[in-house]
C-alpha positions in Angstrom: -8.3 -0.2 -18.5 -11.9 -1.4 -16.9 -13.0 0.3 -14.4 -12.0 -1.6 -11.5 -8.6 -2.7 -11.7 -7.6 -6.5 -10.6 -7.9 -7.0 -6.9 -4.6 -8.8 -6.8 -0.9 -8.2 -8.3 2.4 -10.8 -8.2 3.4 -9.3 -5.2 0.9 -10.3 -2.9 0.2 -13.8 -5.4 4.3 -14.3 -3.8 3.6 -13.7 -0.7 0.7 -16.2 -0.4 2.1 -18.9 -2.0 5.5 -18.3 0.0 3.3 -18.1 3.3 1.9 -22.0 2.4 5.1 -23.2 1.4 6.7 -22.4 4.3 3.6 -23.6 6.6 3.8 -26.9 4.6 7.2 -26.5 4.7 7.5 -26.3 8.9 4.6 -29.0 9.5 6.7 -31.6 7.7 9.7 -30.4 10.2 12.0 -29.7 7.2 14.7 -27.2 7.4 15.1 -24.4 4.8 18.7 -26.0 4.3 17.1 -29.1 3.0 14.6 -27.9 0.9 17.4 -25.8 -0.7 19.1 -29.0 -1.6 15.8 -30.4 -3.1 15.9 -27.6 -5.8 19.4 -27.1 -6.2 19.1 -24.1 -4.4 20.5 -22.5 -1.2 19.0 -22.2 2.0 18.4 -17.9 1.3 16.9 -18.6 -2.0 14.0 -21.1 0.0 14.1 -17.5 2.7 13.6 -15.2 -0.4 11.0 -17.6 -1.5 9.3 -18.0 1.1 9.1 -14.3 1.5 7.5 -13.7 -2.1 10.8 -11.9 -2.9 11.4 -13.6 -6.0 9.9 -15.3 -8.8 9.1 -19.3 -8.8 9.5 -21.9 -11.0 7.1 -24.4 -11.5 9.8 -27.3 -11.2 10.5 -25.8 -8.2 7.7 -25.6 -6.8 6.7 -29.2 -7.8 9.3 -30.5 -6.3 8.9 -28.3 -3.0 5.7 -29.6 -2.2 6.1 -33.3 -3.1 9.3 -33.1 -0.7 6.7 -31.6 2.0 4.3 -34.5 1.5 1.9 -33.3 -0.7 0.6 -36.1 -3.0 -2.7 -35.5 -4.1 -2.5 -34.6 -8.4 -5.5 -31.8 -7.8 -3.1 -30.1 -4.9 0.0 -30.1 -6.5 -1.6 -28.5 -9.8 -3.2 -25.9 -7.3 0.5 -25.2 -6.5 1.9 -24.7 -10.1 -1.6 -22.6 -11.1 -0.4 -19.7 -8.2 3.1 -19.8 -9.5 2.1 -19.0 -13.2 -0.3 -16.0 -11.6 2.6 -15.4 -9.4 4.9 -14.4 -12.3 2.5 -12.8 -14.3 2.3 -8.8 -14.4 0.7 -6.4 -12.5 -2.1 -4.3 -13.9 0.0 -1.4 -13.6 2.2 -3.5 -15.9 1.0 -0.5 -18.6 2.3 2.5 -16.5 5.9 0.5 -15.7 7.7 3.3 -17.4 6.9 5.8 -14.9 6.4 3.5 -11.9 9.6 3.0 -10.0 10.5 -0.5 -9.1 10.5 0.1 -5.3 6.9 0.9 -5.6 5.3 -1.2 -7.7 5.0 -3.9 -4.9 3.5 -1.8 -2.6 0.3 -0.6 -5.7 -0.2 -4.5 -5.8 -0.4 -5.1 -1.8 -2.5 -2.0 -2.2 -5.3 -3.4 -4.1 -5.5 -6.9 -2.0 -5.6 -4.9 1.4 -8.6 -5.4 3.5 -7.1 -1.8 5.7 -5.0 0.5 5.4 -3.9 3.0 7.9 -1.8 6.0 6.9 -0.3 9.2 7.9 0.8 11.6 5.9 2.6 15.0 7.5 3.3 17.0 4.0 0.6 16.6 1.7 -2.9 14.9 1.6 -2.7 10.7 1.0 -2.8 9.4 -2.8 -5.8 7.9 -2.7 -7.9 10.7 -1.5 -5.8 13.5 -4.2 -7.9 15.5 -6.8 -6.2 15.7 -10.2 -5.0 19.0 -10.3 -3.6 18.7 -6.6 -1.6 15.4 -8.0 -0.3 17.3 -11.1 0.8 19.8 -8.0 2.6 17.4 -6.4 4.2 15.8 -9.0 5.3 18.6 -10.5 6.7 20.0 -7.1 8.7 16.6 -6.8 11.0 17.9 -10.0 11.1 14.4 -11.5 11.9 15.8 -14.9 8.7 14.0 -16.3 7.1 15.4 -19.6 4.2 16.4 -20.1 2.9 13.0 -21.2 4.9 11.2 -18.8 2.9 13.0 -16.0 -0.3 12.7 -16.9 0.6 9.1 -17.3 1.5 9.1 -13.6 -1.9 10.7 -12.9 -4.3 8.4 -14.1 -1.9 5.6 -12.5 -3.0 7.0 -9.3 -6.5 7.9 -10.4 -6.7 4.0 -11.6 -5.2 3.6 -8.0 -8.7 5.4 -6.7 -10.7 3.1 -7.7 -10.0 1.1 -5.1 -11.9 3.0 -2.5 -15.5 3.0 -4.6 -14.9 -0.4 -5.1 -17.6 -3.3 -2.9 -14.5 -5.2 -1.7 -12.1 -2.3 -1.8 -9.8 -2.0 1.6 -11.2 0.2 4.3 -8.6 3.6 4.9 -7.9 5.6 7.8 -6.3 8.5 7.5 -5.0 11.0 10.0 -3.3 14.1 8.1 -1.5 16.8 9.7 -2.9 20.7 9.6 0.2 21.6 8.0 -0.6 19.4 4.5 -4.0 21.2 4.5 -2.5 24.7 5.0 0.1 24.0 2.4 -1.2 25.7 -0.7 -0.3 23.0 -3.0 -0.8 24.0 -6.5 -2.2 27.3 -5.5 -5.5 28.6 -2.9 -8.1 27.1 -5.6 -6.0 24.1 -6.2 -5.9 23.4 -2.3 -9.8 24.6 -1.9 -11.2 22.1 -4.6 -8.9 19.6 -2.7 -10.1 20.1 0.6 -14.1 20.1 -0.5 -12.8 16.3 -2.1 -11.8 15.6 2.0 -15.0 16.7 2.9 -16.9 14.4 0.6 -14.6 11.8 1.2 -14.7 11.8 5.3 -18.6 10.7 4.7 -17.9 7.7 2.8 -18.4 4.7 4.8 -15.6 3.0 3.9 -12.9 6.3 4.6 -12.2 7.3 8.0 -10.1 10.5 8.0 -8.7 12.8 10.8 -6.9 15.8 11.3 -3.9 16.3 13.7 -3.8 19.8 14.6 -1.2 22.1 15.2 -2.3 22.2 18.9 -1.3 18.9 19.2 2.1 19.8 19.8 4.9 17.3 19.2 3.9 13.9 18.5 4.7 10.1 17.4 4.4 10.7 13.9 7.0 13.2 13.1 9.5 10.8 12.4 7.8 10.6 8.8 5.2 9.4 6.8 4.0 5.8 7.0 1.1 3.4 5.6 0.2 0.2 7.5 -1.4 -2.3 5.1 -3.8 -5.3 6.9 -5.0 -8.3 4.6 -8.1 -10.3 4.9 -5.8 -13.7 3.7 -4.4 -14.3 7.1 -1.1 -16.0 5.6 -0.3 -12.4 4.4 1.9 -10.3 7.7 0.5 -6.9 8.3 3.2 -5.1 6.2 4.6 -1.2 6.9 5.3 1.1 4.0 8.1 3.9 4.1 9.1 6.1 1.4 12.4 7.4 0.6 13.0 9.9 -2.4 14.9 7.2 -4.5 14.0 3.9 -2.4 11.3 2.2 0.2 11.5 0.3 2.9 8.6 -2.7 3.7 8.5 -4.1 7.3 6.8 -7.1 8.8 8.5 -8.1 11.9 5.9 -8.2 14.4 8.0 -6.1 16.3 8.4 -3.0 13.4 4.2 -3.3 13.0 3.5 -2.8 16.5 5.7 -0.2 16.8 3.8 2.0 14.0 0.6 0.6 14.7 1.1 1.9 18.4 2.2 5.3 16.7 -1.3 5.6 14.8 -3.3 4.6 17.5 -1.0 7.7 19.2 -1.9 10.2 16.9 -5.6 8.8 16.4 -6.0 10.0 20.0 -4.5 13.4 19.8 -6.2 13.6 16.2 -9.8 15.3 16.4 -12.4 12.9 16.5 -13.7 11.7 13.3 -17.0 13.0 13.6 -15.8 16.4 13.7 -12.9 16.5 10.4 -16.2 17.8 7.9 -16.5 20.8 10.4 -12.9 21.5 10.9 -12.2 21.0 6.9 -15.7 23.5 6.2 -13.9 25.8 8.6 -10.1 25.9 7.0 -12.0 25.7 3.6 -13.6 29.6 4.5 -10.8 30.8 6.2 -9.6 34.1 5.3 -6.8 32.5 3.6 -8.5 30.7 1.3 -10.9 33.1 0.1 -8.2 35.9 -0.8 
């Protein structure tokens, strides 16, 4: 593994070549019904397509865009190169055995986002986890794992870090409930170590972390966990993440990534300030609690 992982995954190599085949698709005033018929296909298969949902064929795709007009040789080809990178594995392709399916799209629309917002009521965010609190976590989770089979999950997410050090890495805001850093995940050293890594991490200029305090009372956010991922390719829909224990959910309806961007712009105001989460994580790092 190199030390910065590929900055793109067949996920989001769907999604963008969906996003221009439907644009090419809609100038040339050509129904999804149509184009089905022009690949032997029905009209849902062009929707899944469309969508990045599925896989493509390069026949397919050949004869998608010459039914949408495009004739240049040098275009077309352009076409067929993204659907071979399309189909091709992630780089988490090595870890598949103890990645779930549901949430292997959302590591590759990880590495290609320009932002992502998240909040997290339980326990501190992935990317920001020191090993020992991940073991914690994982082990907590009772996934059955072996030994091997959870360190393997570790350095998936540590790999998963990387993304944050990296020059062109996405820019994350964070706003964690009190209750995750109170949680003595893994034990009172455990948590400590964990919360010093916050405090180095809510310096870094490309990390903007907040904590919702208890004071805040009840709030938008209680409904669950949620990450909202932005892209800087502006065919790719902002896209919400939700996590079940056995399943996920991805939303981008305009109307579903409004809604939970309203919600973190809620609890970015009743969050403290930025400025101030090193002073309020210095001052739960030497409470009495965490010094017995």
């Amino acid at each position: 593994m190199t030390e910065e992982q590929p900055r793109a995954g067949p996920t989001a190599r769907r999604m963008l070549l969906g996003a221009q085949l439907r644009r090419l698709r809609t100038e040339a005033g050509i129904s999804r019904e149509d184009a089905g018929e022009a690949i032997r296909a029905s009209e849902w298969k062009i929707q899944r397509l469309e969508n990045g949902q599925v896989g493509y064929k390069e026949r397919d795709v050949t004869d998608l865009v010459t039914l949408y007009g495009v004739t240049d040789p040098v275009e077309i080809a352009t076409f067929i190169t993204m659907a071979r990178e399309a189909n091709m594995p992630g780089w988490w392709n090595a870890y598949s055995d103890v990645l779930p399916q549901w949430f292997r799209a959302y590591v590759d629309l990880e590495a290609v986002a320009a932002q992502i917002r998240t909040y997290e009521g339980q326990f501190v965010p992935g990317l920001l986890q020191t090993e020992d609190y991940m073991r914690a976590v994982m082990r907590g989770a009772q996934l059955g794992d072996s030994p091997e089979e959870l360190e393997r999950r570790v350095r998936l997410r540590l790999t998963r870090q990387r993304l944050l050090a990296q020059d062109d890495g996405p820019r994350l805001w964070a706003v964690v409930d009190e209750a995750a850093l109170r949680r003595p995940v893994g034990g009172r050293k455990v948590l400590c170590a964990q919360i010093e890594r916050l405090v180095d991490a809510s310096r870094l200029p490309s990390v903007t972390l907040q904590v919702l305090p208890f004071s805040a009372g009840a709030h938008a956010a209680m409904v669950g966990a949620f990450s909202i991922l932005r892209f800087a390719d502006q065919e790719l829909p902002d896209v919400v993440y939700l996590e079940h224990a056995t399943n996920a959910l991805y939303l981008d309806k305009p109307e579903d990534v409004a809604q939970y961007a309203h919600i973190m712009s809620s609890i970015g105001v009743y969050g403290a300030p930025p400025e101030q989460t090193a002073e309020i994580l210095s001052e739960l790092l030497h409470d009495q609690d965490y010094s017995r």
